[in-house]
C-alpha positions as CSV (number, residue, x, y, z in Angstrom):
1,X,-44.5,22.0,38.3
2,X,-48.0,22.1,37.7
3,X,-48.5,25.1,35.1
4,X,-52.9,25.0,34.9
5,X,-52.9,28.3,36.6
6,X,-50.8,30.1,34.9
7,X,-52.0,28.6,31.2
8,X,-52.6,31.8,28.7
9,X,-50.2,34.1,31.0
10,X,-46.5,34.5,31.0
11,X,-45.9,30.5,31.7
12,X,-42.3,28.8,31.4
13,X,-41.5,27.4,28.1
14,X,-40.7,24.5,26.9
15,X,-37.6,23.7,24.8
16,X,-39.3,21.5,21.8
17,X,-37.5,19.7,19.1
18,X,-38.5,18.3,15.4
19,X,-37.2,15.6,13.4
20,X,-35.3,14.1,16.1
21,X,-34.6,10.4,16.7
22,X,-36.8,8.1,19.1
23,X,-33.7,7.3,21.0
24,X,-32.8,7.8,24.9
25,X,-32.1,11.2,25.6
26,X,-31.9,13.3,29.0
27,X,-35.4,15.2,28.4
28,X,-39.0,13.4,28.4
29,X,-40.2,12.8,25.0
30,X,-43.2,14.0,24.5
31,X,-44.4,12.2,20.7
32,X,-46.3,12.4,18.1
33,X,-47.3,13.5,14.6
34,X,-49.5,13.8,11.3
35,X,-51.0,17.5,9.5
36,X,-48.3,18.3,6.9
37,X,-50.3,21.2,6.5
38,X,-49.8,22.9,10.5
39,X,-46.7,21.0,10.8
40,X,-44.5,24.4,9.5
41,X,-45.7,26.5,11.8
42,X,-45.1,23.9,14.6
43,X,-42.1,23.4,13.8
44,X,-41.6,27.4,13.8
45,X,-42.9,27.5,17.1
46,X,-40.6,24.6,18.3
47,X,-37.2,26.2,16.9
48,X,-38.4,29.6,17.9
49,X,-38.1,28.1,21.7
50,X,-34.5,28.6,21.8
51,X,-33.1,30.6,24.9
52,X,-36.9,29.8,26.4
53,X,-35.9,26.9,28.0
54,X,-38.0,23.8,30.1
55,X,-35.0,21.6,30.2
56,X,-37.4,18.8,31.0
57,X,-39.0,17.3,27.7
58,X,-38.5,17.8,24.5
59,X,-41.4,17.4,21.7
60,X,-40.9,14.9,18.6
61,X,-43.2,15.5,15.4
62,X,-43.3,13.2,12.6
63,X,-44.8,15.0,9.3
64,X,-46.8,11.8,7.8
65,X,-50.4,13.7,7.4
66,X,-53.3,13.2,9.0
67,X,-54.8,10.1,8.7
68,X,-51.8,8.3,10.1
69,X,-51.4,11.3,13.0
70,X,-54.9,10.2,14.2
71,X,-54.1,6.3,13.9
72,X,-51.1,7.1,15.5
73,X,-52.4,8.4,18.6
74,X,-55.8,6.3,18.5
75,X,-54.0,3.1,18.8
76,X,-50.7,4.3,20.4
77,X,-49.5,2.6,17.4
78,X,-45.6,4.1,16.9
79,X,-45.1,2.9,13.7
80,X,-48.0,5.5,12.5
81,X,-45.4,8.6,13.2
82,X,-41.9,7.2,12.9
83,X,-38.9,10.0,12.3
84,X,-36.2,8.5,10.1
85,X,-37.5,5.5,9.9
86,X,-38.5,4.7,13.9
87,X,-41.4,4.7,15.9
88,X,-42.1,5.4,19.5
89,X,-43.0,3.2,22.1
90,X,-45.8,5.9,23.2
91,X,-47.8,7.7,21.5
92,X,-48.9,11.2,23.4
93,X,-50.8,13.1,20.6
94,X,-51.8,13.1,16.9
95,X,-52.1,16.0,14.8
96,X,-54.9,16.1,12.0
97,X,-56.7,18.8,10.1
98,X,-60.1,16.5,10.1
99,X,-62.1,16.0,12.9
100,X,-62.5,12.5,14.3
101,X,-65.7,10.1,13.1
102,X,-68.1,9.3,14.7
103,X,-66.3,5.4,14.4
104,X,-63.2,6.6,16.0
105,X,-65.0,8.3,18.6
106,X,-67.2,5.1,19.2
107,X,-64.1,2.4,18.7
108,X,-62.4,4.7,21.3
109,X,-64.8,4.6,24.0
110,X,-65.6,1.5,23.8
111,X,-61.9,-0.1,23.3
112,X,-61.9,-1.6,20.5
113,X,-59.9,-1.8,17.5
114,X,-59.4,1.1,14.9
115,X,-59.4,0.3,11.3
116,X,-55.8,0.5,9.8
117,X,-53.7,0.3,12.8
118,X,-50.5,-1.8,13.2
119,X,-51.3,-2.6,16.8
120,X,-54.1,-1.7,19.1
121,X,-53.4,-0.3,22.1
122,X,-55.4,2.6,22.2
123,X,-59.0,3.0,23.7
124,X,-60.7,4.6,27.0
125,X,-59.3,1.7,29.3
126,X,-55.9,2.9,28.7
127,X,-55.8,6.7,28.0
128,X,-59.1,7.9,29.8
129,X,-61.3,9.7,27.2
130,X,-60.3,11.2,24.0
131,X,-60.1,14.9,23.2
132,X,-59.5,16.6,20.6
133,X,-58.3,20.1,20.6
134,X,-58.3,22.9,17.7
135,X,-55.1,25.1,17.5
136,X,-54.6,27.2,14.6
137,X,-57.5,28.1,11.8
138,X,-57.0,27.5,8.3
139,X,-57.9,28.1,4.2
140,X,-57.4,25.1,2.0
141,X,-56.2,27.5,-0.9
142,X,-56.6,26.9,-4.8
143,X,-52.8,26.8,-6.4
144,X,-52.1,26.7,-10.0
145,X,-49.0,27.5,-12.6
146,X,-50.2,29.6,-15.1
147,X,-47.8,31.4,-17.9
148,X,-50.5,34.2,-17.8
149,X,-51.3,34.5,-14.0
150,X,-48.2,34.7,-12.0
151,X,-49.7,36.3,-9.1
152,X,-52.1,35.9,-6.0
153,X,-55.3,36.3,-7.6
154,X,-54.1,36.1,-11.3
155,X,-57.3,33.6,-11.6
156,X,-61.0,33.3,-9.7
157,X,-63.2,30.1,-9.6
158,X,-66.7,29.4,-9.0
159,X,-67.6,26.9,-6.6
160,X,-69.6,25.6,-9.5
161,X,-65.9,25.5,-11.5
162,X,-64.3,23.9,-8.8
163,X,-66.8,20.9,-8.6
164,X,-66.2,20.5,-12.2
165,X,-62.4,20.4,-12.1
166,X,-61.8,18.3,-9.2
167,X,-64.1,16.1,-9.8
168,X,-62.6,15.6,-13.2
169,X,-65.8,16.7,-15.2
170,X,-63.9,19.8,-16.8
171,X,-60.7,18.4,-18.2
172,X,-59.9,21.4,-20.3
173,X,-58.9,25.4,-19.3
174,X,-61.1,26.3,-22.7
175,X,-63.9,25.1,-21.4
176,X,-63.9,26.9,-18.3
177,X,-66.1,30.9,-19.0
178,X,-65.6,34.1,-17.2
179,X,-63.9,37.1,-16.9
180,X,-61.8,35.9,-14.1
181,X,-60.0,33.3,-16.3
182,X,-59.5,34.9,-19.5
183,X,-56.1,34.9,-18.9
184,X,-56.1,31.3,-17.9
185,X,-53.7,28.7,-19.3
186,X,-54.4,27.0,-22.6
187,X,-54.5,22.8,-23.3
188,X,-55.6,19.8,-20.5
189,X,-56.1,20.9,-16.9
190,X,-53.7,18.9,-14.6
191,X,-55.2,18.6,-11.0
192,X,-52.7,17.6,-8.2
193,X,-54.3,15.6,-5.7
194,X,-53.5,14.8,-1.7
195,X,-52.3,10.8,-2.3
196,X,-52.0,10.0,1.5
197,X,-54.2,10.6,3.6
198,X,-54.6,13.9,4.6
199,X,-57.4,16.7,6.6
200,X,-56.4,19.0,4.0
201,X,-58.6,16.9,1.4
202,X,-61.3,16.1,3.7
203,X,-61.8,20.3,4.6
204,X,-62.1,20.2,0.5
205,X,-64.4,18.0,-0.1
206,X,-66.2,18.8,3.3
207,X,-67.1,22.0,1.1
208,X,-67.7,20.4,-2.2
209,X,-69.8,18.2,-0.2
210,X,-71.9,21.5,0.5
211,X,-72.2,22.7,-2.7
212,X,-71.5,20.2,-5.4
213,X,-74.7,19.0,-7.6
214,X,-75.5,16.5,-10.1
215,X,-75.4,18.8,-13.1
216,X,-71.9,20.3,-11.7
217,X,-69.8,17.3,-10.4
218,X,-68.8,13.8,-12.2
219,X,-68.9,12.3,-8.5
220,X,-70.7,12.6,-5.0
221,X,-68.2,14.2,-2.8
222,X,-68.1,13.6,0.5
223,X,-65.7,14.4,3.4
224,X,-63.1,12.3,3.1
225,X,-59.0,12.3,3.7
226,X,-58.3,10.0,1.0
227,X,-59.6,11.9,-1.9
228,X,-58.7,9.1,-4.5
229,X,-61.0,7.3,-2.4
230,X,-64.1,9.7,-4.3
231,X,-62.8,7.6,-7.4
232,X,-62.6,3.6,-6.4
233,X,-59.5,4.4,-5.8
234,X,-58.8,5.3,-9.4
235,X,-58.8,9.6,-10.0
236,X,-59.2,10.4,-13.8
237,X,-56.4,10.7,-16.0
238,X,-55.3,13.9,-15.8
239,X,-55.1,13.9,-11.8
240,X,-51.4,13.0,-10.1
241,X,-51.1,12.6,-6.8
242,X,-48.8,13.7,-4.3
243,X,-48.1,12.7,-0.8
244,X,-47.8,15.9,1.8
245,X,-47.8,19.5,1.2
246,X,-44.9,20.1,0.7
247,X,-44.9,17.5,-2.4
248,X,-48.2,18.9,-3.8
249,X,-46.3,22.4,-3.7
250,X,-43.8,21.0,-5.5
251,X,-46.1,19.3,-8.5
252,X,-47.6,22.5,-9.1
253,X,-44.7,24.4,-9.1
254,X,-43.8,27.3,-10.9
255,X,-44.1,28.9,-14.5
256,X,-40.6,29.8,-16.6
257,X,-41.7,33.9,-15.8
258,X,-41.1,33.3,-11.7
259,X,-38.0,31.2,-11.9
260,X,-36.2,33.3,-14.9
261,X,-36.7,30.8,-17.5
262,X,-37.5,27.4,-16.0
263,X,-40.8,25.8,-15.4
264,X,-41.1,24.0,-12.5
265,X,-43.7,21.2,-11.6
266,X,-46.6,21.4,-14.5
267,X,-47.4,24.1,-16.3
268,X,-51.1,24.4,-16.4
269,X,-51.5,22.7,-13.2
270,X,-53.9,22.8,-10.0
271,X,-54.1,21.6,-7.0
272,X,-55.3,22.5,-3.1
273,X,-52.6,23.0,-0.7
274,X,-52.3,24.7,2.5
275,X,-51.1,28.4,3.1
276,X,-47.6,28.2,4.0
277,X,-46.7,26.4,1.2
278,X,-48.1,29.5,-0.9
279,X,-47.4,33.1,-1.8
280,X,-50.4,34.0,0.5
281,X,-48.3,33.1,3.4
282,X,-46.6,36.4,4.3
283,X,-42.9,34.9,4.8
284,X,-43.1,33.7,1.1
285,X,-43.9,36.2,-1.2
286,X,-42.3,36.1,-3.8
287,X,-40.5,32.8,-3.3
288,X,-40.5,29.6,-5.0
289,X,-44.0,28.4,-4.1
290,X,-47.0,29.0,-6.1
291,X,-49.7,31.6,-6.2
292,X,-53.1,31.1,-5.2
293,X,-56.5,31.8,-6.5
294,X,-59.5,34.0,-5.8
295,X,-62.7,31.9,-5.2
296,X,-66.3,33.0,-5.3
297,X,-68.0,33.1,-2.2
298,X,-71.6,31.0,-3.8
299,X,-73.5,33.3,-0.8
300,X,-71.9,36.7,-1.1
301,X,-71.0,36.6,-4.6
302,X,-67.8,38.3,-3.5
303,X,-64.7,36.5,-4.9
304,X,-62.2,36.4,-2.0
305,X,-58.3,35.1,-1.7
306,X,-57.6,32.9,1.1
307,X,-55.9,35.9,3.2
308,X,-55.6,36.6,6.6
309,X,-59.1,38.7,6.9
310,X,-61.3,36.9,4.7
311,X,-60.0,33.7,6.4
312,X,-61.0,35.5,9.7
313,X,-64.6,36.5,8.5
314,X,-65.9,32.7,7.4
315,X,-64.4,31.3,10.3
316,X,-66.1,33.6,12.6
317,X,-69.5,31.7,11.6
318,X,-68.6,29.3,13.7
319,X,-70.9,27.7,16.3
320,X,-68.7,27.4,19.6
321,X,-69.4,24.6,21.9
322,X,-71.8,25.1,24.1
323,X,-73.8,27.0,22.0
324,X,-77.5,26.5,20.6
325,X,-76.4,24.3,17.2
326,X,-72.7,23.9,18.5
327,X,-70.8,20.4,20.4
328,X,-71.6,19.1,24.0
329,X,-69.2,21.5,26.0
330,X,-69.3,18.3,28.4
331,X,-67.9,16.3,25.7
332,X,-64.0,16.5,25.1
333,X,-64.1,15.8,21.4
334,X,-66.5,17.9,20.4
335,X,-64.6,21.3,20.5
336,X,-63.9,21.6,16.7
337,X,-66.3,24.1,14.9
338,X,-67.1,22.7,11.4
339,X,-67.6,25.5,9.0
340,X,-68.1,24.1,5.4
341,X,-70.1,26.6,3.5
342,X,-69.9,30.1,5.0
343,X,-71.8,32.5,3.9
344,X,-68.9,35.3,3.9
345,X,-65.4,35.5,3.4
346,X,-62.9,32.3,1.6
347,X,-65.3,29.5,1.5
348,X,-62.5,26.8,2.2
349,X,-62.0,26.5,5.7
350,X,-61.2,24.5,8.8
351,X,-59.1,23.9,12.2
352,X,-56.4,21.9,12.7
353,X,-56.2,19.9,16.4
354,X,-54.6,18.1,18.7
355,X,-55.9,14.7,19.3
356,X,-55.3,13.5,22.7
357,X,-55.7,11.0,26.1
358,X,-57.3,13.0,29.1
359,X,-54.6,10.9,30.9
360,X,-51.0,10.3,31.3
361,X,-48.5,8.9,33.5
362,X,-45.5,11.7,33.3
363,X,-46.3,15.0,34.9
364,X,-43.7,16.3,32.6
365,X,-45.7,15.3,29.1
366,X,-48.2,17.2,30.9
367,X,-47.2,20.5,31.5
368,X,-45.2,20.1,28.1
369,X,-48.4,20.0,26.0
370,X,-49.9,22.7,28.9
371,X,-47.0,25.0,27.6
372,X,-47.2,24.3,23.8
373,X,-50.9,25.6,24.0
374,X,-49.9,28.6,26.2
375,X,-47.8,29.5,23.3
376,X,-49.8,28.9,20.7
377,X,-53.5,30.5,22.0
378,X,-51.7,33.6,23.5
379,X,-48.2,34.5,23.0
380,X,-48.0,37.8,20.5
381,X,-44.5,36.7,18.9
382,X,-46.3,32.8,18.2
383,X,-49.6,34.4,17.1
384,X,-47.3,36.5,14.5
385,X,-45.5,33.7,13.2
386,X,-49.3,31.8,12.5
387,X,-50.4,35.0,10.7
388,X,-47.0,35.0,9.0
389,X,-47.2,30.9,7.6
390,X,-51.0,32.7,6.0
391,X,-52.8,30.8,9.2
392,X,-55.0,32.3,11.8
393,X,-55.0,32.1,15.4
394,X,-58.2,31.4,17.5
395,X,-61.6,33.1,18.1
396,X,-60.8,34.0,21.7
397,X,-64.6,32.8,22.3
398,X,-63.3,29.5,21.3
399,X,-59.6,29.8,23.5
400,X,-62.1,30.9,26.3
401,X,-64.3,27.9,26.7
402,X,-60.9,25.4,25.7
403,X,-58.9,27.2,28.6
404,X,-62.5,26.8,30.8
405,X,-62.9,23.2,30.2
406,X,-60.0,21.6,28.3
407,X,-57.0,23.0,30.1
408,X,-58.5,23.9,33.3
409,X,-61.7,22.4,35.2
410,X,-63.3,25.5,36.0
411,X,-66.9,24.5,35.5
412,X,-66.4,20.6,36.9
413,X,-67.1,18.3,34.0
414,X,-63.6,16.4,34.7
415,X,-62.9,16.7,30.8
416,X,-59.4,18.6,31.7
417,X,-56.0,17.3,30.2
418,X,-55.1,15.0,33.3
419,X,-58.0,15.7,35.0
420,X,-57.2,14.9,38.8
421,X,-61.1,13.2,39.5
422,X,-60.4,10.8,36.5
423,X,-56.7,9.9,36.2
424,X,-54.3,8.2,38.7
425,X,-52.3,11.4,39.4
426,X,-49.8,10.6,36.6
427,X,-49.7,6.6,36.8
428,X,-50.2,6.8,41.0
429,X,-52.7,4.7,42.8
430,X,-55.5,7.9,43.4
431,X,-59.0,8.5,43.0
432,X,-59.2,8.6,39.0
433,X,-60.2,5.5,36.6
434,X,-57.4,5.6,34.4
435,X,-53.4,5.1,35.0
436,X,-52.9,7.0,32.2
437,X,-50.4,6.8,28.3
């Protein structure tokens, strides 16, 4: 079953799995990994496919950020996104929150090696050329545990505030001004950091990049995943790190007054962290995750929370491919708007993707990942569970020109998932280049 034509309509869907071993099992495995920050609401959409059956694969996702998601899939290196302790032999797709460089990009086309890879079997010759595709938009929120401020929007920073506190300038709350944090928590500041490598520090510092200066920042920022990196390596002493979101969630924690009388993680701590590991994420208010701050837009002036329409509104600046400013629509990895610095709504925002091969020798791991995007792009119930986590689905101008040219071939530039001009119609001697992962 070929499912192209019926992509973003009432398709089949498949039964997908998470966390489960490598081993032999009746259904294709369709594998991968990476973004701790998406992976939630992936692997919400993957239980949620119960009674919704495609008998015939079955999707694995290792949660090991970013950086080692894209390596993963780059180099079809399995030991990049192993579940309880084992890799795949094949690598179908990475998940990241960054867009690719330029290097990988370049190492990719032209088959050669990609830095910090246990093996290197990835490359053009192999896989066809490399796509990546967006699937959900994001905030990178502000979280903190504060005695005084136990609520979403308890405290408001300045992008000015933020340079200064992450890049360990401003080491104390007292010497922070403003009305906003009057309220704000007393002795050293304690800033939780992403220690792996992760897309939810490079859509930081992809923004501090933008608006940091001399006079407000300790450091250049630059986009980068591995945000001790910004240091040598070293942060300041008042920094810890924390590998995933889900750990960074956990550092912050909670103050004694949301817990009835215990205080969780560090008290006077904060850190950036995705939404659903938040109280801005709908399905966790008032849980046991920590709030999230209001940040100043430096354009507006207006000081925004990382919520559902404000998330919207900056994201909406986005230049679509295609468009004066925007990617090569003829170019498969250049469909991820970049919106550092918008000029309304939450200022910290991104996409997180799908990094692929055009080709692949299973027809089954192909209408698979067809039927993950169906869900994902159109389905109401999915779409409600993304809003729900605090994410936001796509602009449909940008689900319009991915189902044009990504998922189908309707305007002939052959960048399609498995397009039939370039690859061997799934590993069988035809008219394509490529045999296909």
């Amino acid at each position: 079953m070929n499912i192209r034509s019926s992509l973003l309509g009432t398709c089949a869907v498949t039964a997908l799995t998470l966390g489960l071993s490598w081993g032999a099992q009746a259904q294709t495995q369709i594998n991968g990994g990476g973004s701790t920050l998406a992976g939630p609401i992936y692997q919400t959409i993957f239980q949620n496919l119960t009674g919704q059956v495609d008998s015939t694969v079955a999707f694995n996702y290792a949660l090991v950020g970013s950086g080692a998601g894209a390596r993963g899939v780059l180099c079809d290196d399995g030991s990049q996104v192993k579940i309880g302790g084992v890799g795949p032999t094949t690598v179908h797709y990475g998940a990241s929150d960054n867009p690719l460089t330029t290097a990988q990009i370049t190492n990719w086309d032209n088959n050669l090696p990609q830095s910090g890879c246990a093996v290197q079997n990835g490359g053009e010759a192999s896989g066809g050329p490399l796509m990546q595709i967006p699937t959900i938009g994001t905030p990178i929120t502000i979280a903190y545990n504060n005695p005084k401020q136990t609520a979403n929007g308890g405290l408001t920073f300045t992008d000015a505030q933020l340079c200064g506190i992450f890049s360990g300038q401003i080491t104390s709350w007292s010497a922070l001004t403003g009305i906003a944090l009057k309220n704000a928590p007393t002795g050293a500041i304690t800033v939780v950091y992403r220690s792996d490598g992760s897309g939810t520090s490079a859509l930081l510092t992809a923004h501090l990049a933008k608006v940091c200066t001399a006079a407000t920042s300790a450091i250049t920022f630059t986009s980068t995943q591995t945000f001790a990196s910004l240091f040598g390596g070293t942060p300041p002493s008042n920094f810890i790190g924390a590998s995933g979101s889900g750990n960074v969630a956990a550092s912050i924690g909670l103050d004694a007054a949301q817990t009835g009388g215990a205080v969780t993680g560090t008290s006077g701590s904060i850190g950036y962290i995705s939404p659903d590991y938040t109280q801005i994420a709908g399905i966790h208010k008032g849980g046991a995750f920590p709030p999230v701050a209001k940040i100043v837009n430096s354009h507006s002036g207006a000081a925004v929370l990382p919520d559902y329409a404000d998330t919207v509104s900056a994201l909406s600046q986005a230049i679509l491919p295609g468009q004066p400013g925007g990617g090569n629509v003829q170019d498969g990895t250049q469909y991820v708007p970049t919106i550092p610095d918008p000029t309304v709504g939450y200022p910290i925002v991104g996409y997180t993707t799908w990094i692929l091969p055009t080709c692949f020798t299973d027809n089954n791991v192909v209408n698979g990942i067809y039927e993950f995007l169906s869900l994902i792009y159109s389905v109401p119930d999915y779409i409600s569970l993304i809003q729900q986590q605090g994410f936001v689905q796509l602009p449909s101008g940008l689900v319009s020109v991915i189902n044009a040219n990504i998922l189908n071939n309707a305007n002939g530039y052959n960048i399609d998932i498995d397009d039939a001009n370039i690859c061997q119609n799934n590993g069988v001697s035809g008219p394509g280049t490529f045999a296909g992962r």
